[in-house]
C-alpha positions as CSV (number, residue, x, y, z in Angstrom):
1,X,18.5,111.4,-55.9
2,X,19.8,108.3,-53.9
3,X,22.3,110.3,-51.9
4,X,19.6,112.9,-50.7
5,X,17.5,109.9,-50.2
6,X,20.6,108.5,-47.6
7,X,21.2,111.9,-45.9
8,X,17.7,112.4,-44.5
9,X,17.0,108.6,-43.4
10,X,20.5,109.3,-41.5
11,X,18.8,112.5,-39.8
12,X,15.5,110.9,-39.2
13,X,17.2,108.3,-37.0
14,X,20.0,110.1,-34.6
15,X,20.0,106.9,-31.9
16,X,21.0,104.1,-33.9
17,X,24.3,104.5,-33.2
18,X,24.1,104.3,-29.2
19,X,21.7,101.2,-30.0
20,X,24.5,99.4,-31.7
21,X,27.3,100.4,-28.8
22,X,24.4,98.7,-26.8
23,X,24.1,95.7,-28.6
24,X,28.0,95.6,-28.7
25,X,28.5,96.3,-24.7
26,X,25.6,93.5,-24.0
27,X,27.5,90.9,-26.2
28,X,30.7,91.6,-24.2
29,X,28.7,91.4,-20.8
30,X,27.9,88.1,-21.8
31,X,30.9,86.3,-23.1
32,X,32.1,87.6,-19.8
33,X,29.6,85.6,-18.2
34,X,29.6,82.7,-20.0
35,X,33.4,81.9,-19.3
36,X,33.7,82.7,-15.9
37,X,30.6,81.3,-15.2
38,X,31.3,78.0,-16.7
39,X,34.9,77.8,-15.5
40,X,34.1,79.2,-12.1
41,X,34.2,76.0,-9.4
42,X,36.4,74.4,-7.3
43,X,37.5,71.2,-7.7
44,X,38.0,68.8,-4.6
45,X,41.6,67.2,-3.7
46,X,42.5,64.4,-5.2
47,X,42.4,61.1,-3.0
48,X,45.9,59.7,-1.3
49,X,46.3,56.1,-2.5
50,X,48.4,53.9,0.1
51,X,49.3,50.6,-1.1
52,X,49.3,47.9,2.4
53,X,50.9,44.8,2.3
54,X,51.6,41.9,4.6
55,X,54.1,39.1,5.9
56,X,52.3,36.0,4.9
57,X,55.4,34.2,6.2
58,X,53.9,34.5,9.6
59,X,50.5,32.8,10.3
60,X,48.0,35.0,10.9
61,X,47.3,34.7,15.1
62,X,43.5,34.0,15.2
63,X,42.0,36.9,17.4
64,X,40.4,35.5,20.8
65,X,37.6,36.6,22.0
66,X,37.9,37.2,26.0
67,X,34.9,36.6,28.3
68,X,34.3,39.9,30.1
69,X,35.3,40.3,33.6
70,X,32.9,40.2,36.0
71,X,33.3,43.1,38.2
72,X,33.2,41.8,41.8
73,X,31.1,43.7,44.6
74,X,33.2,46.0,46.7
75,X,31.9,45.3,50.8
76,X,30.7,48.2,51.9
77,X,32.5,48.9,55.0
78,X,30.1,48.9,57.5
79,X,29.4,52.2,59.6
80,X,31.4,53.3,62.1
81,X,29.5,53.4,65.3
82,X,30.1,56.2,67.8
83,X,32.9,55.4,70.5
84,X,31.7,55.7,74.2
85,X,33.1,58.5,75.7
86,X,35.7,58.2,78.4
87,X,32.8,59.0,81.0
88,X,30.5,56.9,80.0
89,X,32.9,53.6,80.4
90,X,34.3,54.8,83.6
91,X,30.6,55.3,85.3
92,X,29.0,51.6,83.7
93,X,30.8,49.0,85.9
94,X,31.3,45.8,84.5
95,X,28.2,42.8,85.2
96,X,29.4,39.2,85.8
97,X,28.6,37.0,83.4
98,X,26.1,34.4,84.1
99,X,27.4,30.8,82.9
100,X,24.3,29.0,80.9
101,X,23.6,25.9,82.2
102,X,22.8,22.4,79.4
103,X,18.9,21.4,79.5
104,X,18.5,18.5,81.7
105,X,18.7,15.2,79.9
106,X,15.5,12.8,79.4
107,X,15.7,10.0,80.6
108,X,15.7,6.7,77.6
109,X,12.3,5.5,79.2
110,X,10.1,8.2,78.2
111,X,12.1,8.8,74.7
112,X,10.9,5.1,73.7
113,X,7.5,5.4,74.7
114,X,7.4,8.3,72.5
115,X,9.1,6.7,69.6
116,X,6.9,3.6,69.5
117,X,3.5,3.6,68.4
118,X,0.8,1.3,69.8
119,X,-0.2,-1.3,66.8
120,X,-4.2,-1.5,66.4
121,X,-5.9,-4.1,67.9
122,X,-8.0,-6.1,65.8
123,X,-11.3,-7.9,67.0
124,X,-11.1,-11.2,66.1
125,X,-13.4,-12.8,64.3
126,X,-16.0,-15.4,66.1
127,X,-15.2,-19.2,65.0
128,X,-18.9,-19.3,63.7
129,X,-18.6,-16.7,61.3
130,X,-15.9,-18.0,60.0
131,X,-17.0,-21.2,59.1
132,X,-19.7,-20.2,57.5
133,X,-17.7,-17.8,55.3
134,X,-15.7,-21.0,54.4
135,X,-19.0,-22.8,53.2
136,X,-20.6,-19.6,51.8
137,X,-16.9,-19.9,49.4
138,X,-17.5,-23.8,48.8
139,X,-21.0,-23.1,47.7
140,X,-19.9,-20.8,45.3
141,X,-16.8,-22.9,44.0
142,X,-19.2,-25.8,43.6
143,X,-21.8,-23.6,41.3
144,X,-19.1,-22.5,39.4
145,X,-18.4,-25.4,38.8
146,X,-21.2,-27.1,38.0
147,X,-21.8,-24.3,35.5
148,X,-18.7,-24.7,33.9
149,X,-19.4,-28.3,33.5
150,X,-22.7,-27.2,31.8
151,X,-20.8,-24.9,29.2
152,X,-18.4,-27.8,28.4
153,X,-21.1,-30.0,27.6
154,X,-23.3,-27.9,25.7
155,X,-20.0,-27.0,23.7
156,X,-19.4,-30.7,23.1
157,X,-23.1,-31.5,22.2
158,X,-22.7,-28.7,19.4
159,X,-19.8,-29.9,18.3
160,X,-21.2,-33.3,17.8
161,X,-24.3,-32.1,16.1
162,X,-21.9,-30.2,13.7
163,X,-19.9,-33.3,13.2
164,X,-22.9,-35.2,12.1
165,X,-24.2,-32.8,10.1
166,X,-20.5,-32.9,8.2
167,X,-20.7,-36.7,7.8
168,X,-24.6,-36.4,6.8
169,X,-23.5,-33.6,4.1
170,X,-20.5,-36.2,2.6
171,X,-22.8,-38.6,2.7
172,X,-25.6,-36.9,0.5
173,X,-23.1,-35.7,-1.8
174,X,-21.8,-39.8,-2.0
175,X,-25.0,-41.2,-3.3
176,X,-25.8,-37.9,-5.8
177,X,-22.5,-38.5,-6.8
178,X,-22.7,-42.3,-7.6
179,X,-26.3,-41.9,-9.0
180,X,-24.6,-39.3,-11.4
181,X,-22.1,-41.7,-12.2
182,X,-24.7,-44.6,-12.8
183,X,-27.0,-42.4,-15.7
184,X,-23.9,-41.3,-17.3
185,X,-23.1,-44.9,-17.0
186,X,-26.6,-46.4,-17.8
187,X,-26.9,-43.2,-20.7
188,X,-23.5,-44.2,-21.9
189,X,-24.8,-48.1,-21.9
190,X,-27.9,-46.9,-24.2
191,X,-25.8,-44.8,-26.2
192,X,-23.9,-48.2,-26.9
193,X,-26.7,-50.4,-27.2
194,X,-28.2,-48.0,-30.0
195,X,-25.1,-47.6,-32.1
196,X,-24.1,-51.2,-31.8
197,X,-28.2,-51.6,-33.2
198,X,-27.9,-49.6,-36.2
199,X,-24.5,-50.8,-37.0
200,X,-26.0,-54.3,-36.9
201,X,-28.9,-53.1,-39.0
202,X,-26.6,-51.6,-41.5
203,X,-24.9,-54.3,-41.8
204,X,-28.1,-56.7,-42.4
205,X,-29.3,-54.3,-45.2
206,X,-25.7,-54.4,-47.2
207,X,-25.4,-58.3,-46.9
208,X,-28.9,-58.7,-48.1
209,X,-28.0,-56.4,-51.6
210,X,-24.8,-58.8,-52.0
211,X,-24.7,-61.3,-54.8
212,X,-21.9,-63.5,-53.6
213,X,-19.5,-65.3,-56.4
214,X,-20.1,-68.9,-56.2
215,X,-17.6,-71.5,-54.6
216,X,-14.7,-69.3,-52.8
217,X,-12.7,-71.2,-50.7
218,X,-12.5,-70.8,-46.7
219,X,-14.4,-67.7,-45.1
220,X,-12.6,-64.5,-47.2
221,X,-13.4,-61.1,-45.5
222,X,-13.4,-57.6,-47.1
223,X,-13.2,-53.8,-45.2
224,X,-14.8,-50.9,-46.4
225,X,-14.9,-47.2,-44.8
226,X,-17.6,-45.4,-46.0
227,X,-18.5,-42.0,-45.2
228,X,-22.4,-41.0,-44.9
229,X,-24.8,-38.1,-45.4
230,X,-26.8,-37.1,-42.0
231,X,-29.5,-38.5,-43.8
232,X,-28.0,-41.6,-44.6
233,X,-26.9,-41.2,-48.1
234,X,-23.7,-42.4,-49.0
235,X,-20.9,-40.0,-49.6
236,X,-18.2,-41.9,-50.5
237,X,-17.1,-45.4,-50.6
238,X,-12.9,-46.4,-50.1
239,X,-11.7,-50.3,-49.7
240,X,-9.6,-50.8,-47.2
241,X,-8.3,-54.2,-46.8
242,X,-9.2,-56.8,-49.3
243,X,-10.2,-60.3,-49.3
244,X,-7.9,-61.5,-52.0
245,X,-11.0,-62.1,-54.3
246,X,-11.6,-59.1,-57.0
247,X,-15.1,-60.3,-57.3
248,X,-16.3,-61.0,-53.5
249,X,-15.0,-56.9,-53.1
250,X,-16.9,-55.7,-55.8
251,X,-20.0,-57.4,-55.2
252,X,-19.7,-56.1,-51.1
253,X,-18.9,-52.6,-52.6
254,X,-21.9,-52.5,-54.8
255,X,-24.3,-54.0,-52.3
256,X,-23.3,-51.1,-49.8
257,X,-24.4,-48.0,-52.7
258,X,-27.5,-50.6,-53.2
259,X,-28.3,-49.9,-49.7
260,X,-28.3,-46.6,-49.6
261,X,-29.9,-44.8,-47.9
262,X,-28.5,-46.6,-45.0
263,X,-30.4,-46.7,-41.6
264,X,-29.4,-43.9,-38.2
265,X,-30.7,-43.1,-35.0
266,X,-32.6,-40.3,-34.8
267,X,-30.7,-38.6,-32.1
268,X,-28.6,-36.2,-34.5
269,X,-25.9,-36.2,-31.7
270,X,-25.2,-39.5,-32.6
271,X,-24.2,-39.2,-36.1
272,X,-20.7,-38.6,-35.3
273,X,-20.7,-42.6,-34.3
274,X,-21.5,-42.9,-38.1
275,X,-20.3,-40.2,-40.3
276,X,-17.2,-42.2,-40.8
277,X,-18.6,-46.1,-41.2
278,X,-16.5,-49.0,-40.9
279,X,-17.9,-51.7,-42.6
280,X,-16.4,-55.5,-42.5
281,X,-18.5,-58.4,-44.3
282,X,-17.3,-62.1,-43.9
283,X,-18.2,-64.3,-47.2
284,X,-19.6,-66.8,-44.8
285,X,-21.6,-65.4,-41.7
């Protein structure tokens, strides 16, 4: 059954076999083409290499540039003028020639009146006019003069005036100056006078709270420092040189804590003067 089935599919197609010498005859047409096409070009020469080489031994000459030369102007030769014929020299006779004579000299006269020029003439000026010129040019010297006379003594003046006024000025300053000096001195006085008061009355208070010993011998004195309150109180109380007498110091140093609180000026920039006391008490006043 298959090989009938082979027979007639080989009858039903009679050109397959020229479509495969076809097929074949293509594929050789174009392996043809493929290798000579590809391998088909010329290939240029190859290049000639030349290998140079020099003397160095020999310095290299330095090439000079020439200027260029300047072509010079060939003269034209200038054009031939026609020769005279034979005729023409035979029939024109010869004319004498005619010696030029020099121009006549000038004579030196003339030549110097024509070289020198005549000067201007001035007019002179009348003796009258001229004098008065001469006074017109005094007048003028004197006014200047006299004006600059004026000038220098106004100058003077103000300088004067400005001198006084500087001496005036030191002056002023002088006396505001010394009556500075005197209130500070007169304050400074006061100041003095007040704290030498107080210390006095300070002083008076402590003696009167002292119960002197009896019978001490010569005029012992004692030295406190005490150191007060701004109100007066007593802070603290420190001998400082003793009489030699245990009992005249204690009686002084309990008469000054018996005083308390001692007396101060009201000014409260003068409690410096007493924040640190120095009190001294003879036995005898």
């Amino acid at each position: 059954m298959s090989v009938m089935v082979l027979r007639n599919s080989s009858r039903n197609e009679p050109g397959l076999f020229l479509a495969g010498v076809l097929a074949l005859l293509v594929h050789v047409v174009f392996a043809v083409f493929m290798f000579f096409g590809l391998n088909w070009k010329s290939l240029p020469p190859e290049g000639l290499v030349v290998d140079l080489w020099q003397d160095w031994s020999q310095p290299v000459q330095p090439v000079v540039k020439q200027p260029p030369l300047k072509k010079e102007p060939v003269p034209s030769e200038p054009a031939q003028q026609p020769k005279p014929t034979q005729q023409f020299v035979q029939e024109k006779s010869p004319l004498p020639e005619i010696a030029s004579s020099p121009p006549p000299k000038k004579p030196d006269i003339v030549r110097k009146e024509k070289s020198e020029k005549p000067e201007p003439v001035t007019a002179k000026e009348p003796p009258q006019e001229t004098q008065r010129k001469h006074e017109l040019e005094k007048r003028e010297e004197r006014e200047l003069e006299k004006q600059r006379k004026k000038e220098e003594a106004v100058i003077a003046e103000a300088k004067r005036l400005q001198r006084e006024e500087t001496l005036q000025r030191q002056r002023e300053q002088e006396v505001l100056v010394a009556q500075r000096e005197a209130q500070q001195a007169a304050e400074r006085a006061r100041i003095m006078d007040e704290i030498a008061k107080y210390r006095t009355m300070i002083l008076a208070k402590v003696r009167s709270r002292i119960v002197m010993p009896p019978d001490l011998p010569g005029n012992p004195m004692t030295e406190f420092d005490v150191t007060l309150l701004p109100g007066g109180d007593i802070l603290d109380v420190q001998l400082r040189r003793s009489s030699g007498y245990a009992s005249f110091d204690s009686a002084v140093e309990r008469a000054v804590f018996l005083s308390e609180p001692l007396p101060l000026p009201s000014n409260p920039a003068l409690f410096k003067e007493f924040r640190n006391l120095n009190v001294t008490v003879h036995y005898h006043e």
